[in-house]
N, C-alpha and C positions, 0 to 999 in steps of 0.2 A: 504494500500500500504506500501509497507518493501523499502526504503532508504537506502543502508549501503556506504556509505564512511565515512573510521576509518582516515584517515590523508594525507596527511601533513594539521595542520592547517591553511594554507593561502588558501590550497584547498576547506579542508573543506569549509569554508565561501565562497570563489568561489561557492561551489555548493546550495547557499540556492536561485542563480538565478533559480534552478530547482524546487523548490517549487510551484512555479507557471503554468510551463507548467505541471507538474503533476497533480495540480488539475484542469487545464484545460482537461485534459484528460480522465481524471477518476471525471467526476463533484461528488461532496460533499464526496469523500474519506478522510479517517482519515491515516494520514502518520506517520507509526512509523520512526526514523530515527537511527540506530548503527553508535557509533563513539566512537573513545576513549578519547576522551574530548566533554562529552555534555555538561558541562556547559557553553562551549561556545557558545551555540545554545542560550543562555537564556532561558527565557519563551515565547519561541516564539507562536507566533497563527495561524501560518499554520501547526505546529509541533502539531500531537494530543499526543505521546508518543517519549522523546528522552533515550536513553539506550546504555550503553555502551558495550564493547566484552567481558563478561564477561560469565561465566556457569550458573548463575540466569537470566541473559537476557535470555539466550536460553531454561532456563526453562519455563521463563515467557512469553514467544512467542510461544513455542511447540504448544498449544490449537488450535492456530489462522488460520484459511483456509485465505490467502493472495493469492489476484488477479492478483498482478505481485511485483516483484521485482527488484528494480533496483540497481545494483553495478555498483560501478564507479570506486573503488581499484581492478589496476590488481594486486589482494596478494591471498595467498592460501586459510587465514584466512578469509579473507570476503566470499570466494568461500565457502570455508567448516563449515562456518555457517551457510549461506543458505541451502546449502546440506541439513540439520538436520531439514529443516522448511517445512510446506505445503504450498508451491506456486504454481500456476496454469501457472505462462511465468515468467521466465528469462531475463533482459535484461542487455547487459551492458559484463561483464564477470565470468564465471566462469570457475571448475576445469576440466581435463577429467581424465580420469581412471588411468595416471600416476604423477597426482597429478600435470599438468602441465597448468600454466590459459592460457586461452584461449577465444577466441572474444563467445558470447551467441548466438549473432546473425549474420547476416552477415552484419547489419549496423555497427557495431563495427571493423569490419575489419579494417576501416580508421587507428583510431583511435592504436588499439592495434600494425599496421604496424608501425608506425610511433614513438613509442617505442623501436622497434630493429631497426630502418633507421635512421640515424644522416641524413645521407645529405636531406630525406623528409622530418625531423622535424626542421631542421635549416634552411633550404632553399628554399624549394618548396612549403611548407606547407603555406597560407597565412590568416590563419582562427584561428580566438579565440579560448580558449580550451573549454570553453564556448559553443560556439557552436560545437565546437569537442563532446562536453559532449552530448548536447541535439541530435543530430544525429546520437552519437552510440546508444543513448539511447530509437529511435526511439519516441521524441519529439519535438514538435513544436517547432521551433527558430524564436525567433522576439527580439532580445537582451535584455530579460528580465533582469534585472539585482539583484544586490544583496541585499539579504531578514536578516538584524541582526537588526532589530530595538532596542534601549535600552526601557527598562522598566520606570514607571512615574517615580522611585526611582534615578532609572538612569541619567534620563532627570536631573533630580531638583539637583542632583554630579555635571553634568557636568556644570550645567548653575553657581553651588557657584564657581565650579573651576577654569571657566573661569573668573569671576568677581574677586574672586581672587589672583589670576594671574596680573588681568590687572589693580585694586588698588595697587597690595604690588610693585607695578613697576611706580607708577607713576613719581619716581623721577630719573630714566631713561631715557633719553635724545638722540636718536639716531642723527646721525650726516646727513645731507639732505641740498640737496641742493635749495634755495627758486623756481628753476624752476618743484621744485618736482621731483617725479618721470620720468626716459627719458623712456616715451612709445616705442618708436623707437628703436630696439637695433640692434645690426650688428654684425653679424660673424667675431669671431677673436677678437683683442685686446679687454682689457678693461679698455682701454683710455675713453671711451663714457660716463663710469660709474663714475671718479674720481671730487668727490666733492670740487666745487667752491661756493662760498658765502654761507657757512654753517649756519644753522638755528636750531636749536631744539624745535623737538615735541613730546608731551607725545606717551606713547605707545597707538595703536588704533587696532592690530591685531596680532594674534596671530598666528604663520608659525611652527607645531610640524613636528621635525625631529626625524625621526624612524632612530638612528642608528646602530641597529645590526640586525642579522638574525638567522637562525637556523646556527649546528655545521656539518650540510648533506653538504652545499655549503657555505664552510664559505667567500668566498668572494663578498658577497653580500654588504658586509659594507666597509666603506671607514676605512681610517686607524685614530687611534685619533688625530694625525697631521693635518692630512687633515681635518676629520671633523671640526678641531675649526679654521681652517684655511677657512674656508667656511662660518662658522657662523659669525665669524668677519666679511668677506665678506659681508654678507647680512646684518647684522646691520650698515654697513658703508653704505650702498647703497641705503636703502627702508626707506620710510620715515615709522613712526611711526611702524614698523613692528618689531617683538621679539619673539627669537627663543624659544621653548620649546621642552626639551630633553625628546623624549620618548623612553620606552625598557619595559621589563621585569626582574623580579631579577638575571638573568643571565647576563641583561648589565650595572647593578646596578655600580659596579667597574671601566665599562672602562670609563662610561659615565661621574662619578666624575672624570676622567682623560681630558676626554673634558672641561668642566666645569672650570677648571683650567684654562685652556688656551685660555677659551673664558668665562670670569666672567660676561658677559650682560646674558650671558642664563640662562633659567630657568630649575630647575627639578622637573619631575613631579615623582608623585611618581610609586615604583618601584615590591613592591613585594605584593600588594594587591588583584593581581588575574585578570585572563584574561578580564573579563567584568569590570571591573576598571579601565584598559588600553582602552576599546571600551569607556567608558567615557569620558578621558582622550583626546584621537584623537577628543571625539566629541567637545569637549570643543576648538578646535583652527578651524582656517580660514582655512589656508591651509596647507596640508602635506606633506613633502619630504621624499623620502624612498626608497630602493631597493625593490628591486624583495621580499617582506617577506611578513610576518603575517601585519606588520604592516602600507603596500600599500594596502591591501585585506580589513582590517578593515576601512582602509580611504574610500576607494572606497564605504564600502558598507554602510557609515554616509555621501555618496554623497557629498564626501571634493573636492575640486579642489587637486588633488594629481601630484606633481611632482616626477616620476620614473625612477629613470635611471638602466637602465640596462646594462651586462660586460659577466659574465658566461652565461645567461638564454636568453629566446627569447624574443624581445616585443612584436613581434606580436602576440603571445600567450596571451597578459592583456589586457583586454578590458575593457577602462576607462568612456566609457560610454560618454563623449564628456564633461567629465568633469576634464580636467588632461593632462598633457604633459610630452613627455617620449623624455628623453636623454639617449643618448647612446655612449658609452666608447670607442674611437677613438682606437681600437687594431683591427688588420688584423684576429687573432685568434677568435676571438667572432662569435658566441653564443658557447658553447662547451660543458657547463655541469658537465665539472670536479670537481671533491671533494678532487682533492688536484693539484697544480701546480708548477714548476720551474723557471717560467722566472723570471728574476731578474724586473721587473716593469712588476707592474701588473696590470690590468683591471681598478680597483677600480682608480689608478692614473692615468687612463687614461679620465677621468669621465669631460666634461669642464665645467668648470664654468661657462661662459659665456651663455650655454644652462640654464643650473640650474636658473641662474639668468632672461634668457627671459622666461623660463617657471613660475617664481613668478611673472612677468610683468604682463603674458597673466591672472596669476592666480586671478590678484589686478582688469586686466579688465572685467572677468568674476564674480569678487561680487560685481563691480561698477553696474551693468547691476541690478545684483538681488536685490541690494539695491537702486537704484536709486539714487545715490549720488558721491562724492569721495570717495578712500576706505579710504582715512583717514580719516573719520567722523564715519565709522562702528563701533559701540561698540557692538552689539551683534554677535550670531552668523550668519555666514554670508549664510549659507544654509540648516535649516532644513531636518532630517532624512525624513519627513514625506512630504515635497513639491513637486511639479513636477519639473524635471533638465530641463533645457533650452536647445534643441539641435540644434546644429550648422548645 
């Protein structure tokens, strides 16, 4: 079976939920998969060969009679790749004769509509893309979810990373109040939050915040104001809880700009490569993040991920019941835009207050897995490899 989704990477990883109905489908087929970053695929073990869009991929694939193929980029390039391959059924999209993509099948229709329809993909539409995926695709939906597990080498990164992280901090003291955590939180002020009879506890969890995004929709990220104006936030508030900075070497710069402004955070590091960063998220409790790569990866190391969204749709991410998604109090949202004018924008529109109930619910959701208070957790708190708890 032929795979081709080449990008965006937050999709990509979105789409490893399709591994699964696919070899439900086609029982004991070997899945090539085209992307143009395989190495984010890892070594994975439902992946029999992963390959990028290159002229030796498509040399190296010429030979192969494939039973079906599945595209999930509506691009010309995924379409006229395939073109050049022996496939038996098409699914998903591709070219016609004026080089124009188009639905394979007529399960696709939904889907490829809802591309040129703002008002059906902002408002009408109420279905994960997810399952958007497996129904153009004409596969099984049961919210299979996301398939990146790290490697043993990986595993044994993430567990020294986390250990240290949460020795080189132990002299780190967050400020709490002896009634602990207020489970109870309420819309609007946060009056609820301001600590009385302060106590100091080592660090006990680790909460990575993904703050940038790709340069398609750059306001997926809060501004560096705001973010350390938030992390202060949550080290004022949670008891033993410590932020850690994640990104890529493109938010290497702004991040050390946060950092500044909010000296308790940690940084993880920056330019060591995609599966170093899937370490990295694995290595913390819970994750906050926009709409990016770096919600998609939480999601798929089964993090408790807090999401807000501003440009993009929620109802589009499927957190699997494992995750709470806020959203940016502006009249204008969901839109999609890749560049904007209003003088305030989205990202400050973003509340705190949500942010803050969704690390609440996030502290009672690893109380549960762990059986204890979360501030006794020193490990990690949910296993790639466990089964999620559904609500």
């Amino acid at each position: 079976m032929l795979l081709v989704h080449l990008g965006a990477l937050g999709a990509v990883v979105r789409s490893t939920s399709l591994l699964e109905p696919i070899a439900k489908k086609h029982p004991g087929c070997q899945i090539f998969w085209v992307t143009e970053r395989p190495e984010i695929l890892g070594d994975h073990p439902g992946i029999y060969q992963k390959l990028n869009l290159s002229f030796e991929s498509l040399m190296q694939l010429t030979p192969i009679q494939f039973e079906a193929a599945y595209i999930v980029d509506k691009d010309i390039r995924a379409a006229g790749f395939v073109d050049n391959l022996s496939v038996k059924k098409t699914f998903g999209f591709v070219s016609d004769q004026n080089g124009v993509v188009v639905p394979a099948t007529k399960a696709a229709d939904r889907l490829w509509q809802l591309g040129i329809d703002n008002n059906e993909k902002f408002f009408v539409n109420k279905k994960s893309e997810a399952q958007l995926l497996c129904e153009s695709l004409e596969l099984e939906y049961w919210r299979s979810q996301y398939s990146l597990p790290l490697s043993e080498t990986e595993k044994a990164l993430s567990s020294r990373r986390r250990l240290e992280w949460l020795s080189k901090n132990n002299d780190f003291k967050c400020k709490i109040t002896k009634n602990e955590i207020p489970w109870a939180t309420k819309r609007g002020s946060l009056s609820h939050y301001n600590s009385r009879n302060e106590a100091q506890l080592p660090v006990r969890l680790l909460l990575g915040f993904n703050t940038g995004c790709s340069n398609v929709i750059p306001y997926k990220k809060m501004t560096v104001e705001g973010s350390a104006q938030l992390i202060n936030l949550i080290h004022q508030t949670f008891t033993g809880v410590r932020v850690v900075l994640l990104g890529g070497k493109e938010d290497l710069e702004r991040n050390k700009q946060i950092l500044d402004l909010s000296p308790g955070a940690i940084m993880s590091p920056h330019d060591l490569g995609l599966r170093d960063g899937l370490s990295s998220i694995a290595a913390c409790d819970l994750v906050l993040s926009g709409d990016s790569l770096g919600m998609h990866f939480a999601i798929s190391q089964r993090k408790w991920t807090i999401a807000w969204f501003g440009p993009t749709c929620s109802h589009e991410i499927d957190l699997f019941d494992c995750g709470y998604k806020v959203i940016a109090n502006v009249p204008c949202g969901p839109c999609w835009k890749r560049s904007c004018d209003r003088p305030v924008m989205c990202y400050d529109h973003v509340p705190e207050v949500e942010i803050l109930k969704g690390i609440e619910k996030g502290l009672h959701y690893l109380e549960k897995q762990n059986f204890g208070h979360p501030n006794s957790l020193s490990r990690r708190s949910t296993p790639v490899d466990s089964p999620i708890e559904r609500s």
